[in-house]
C-alpha positions in Angstrom: -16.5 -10.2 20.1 -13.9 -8.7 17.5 -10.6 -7.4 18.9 -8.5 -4.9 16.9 -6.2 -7.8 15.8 -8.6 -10.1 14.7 -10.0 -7.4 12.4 -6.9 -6.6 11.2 -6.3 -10.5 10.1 -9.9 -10.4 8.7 -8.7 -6.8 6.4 -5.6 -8.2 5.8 -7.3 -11.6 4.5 -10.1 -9.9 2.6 -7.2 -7.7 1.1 -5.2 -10.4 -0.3 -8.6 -12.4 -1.7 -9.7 -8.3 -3.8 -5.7 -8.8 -4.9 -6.1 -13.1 -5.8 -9.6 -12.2 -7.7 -8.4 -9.2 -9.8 -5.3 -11.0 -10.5 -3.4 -7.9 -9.1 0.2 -10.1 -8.9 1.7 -6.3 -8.0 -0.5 -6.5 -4.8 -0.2 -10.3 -4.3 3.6 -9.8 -4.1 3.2 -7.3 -1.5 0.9 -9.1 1.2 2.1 -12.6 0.8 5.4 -13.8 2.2 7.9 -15.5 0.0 7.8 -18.9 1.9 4.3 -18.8 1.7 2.1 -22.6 1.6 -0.8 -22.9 -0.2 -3.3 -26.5 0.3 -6.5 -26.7 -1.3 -6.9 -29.8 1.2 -9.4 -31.9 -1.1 -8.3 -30.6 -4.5 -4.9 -31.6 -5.0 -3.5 -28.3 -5.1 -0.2 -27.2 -3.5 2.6 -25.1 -4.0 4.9 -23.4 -1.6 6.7 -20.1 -2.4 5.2 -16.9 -3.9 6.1 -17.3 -7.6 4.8 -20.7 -7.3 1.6 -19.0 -5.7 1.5 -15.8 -8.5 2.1 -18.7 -11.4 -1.0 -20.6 -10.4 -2.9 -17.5 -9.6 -2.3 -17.2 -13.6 -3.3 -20.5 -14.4 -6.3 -20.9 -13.1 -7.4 -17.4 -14.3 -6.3 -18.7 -17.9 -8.5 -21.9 -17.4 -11.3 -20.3 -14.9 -11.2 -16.8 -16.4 -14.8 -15.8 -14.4 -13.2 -17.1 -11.4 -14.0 -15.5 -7.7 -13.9 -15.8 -4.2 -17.2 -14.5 -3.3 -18.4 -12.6 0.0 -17.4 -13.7 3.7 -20.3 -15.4 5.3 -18.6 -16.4 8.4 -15.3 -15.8 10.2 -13.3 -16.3 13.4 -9.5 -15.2 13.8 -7.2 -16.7 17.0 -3.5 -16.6 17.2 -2.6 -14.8 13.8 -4.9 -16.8 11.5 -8.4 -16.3 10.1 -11.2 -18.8 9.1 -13.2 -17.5 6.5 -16.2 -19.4 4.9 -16.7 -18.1 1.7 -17.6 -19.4 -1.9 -15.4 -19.4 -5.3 -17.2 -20.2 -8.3 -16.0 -19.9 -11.8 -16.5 -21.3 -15.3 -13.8 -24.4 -16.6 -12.8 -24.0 -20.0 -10.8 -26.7 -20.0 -11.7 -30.1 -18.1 -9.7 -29.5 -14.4 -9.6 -33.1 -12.5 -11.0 -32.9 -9.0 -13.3 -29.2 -10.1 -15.1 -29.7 -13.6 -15.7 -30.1 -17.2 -14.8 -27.7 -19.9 -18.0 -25.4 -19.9 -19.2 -26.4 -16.7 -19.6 -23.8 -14.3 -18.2 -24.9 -11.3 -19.2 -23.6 -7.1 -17.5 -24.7 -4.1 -18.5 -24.1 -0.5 -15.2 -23.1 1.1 -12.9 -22.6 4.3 -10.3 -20.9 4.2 -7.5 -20.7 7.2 -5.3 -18.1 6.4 -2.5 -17.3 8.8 0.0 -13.8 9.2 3.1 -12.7 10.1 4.3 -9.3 9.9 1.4 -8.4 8.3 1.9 -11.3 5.2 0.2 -14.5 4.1 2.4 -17.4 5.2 -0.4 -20.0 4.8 -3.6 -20.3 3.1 -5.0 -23.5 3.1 -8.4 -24.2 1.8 -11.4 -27.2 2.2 -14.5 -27.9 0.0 
């Protein structure tokens, strides 16, 4: 069953991936909270704070420029955090330790936990 809040987190989740996958910092800067964490679990990515979060966002656009988080497939929200499974796929033109080779397009089966407070991402952590 959906509740008003949990479709809220869902919106607020799916607004903040339309920001990440057209790179809109402008927007990025507005949903996410300047202490923010970010974990891709089995990736070795990490940073915490937003311009850490907005720089990478830039990086991996430079080196992944056909990157995206695709469509939700599945999703659950309790407390003030959301589970989507999803897919992000892109294209490495450069090698990128622990995703692909230069040229190689790359797809990961993903889920993310993204959690909210006063209507900001404080923590999206990712595994696949």
């Amino acid at each position: 069953m959906t509740t008003p809040q949990s479709q809220e987190l869902l919106d607020l989740s799916l607004a903040v991936v339309d920001a990440w996958n057209r790179v809109d910092l402008d927007a990025l800067r507005e949903l996410v909270d300047e202490n923010i964490t970010v974990v891709h679990q089995n990736r070795g990515v990490a940073a915490t704070g937003r311009d850490l979060m907005l720089e990478t966002v830039e990086q991996m656009k430079a080196v992944f420029p056909d990157r995206s988080i695709g469509e939700t497939t599945r999703w659950a929200a309790t407390g003030n955090s959301v589970m989507r499974e999803t897919t992000w796929q892109g294209t490495a033109t450069v090698d990128v330790p622990g995703f692909g080779q230069a040229g190689e397009f790359c797809k990961l089966n993903v889920l993310s936990i993204m959690s909210f407070q006063n209507g900001r991402l404080t923590e999206w952590c990712d595994y696949g």
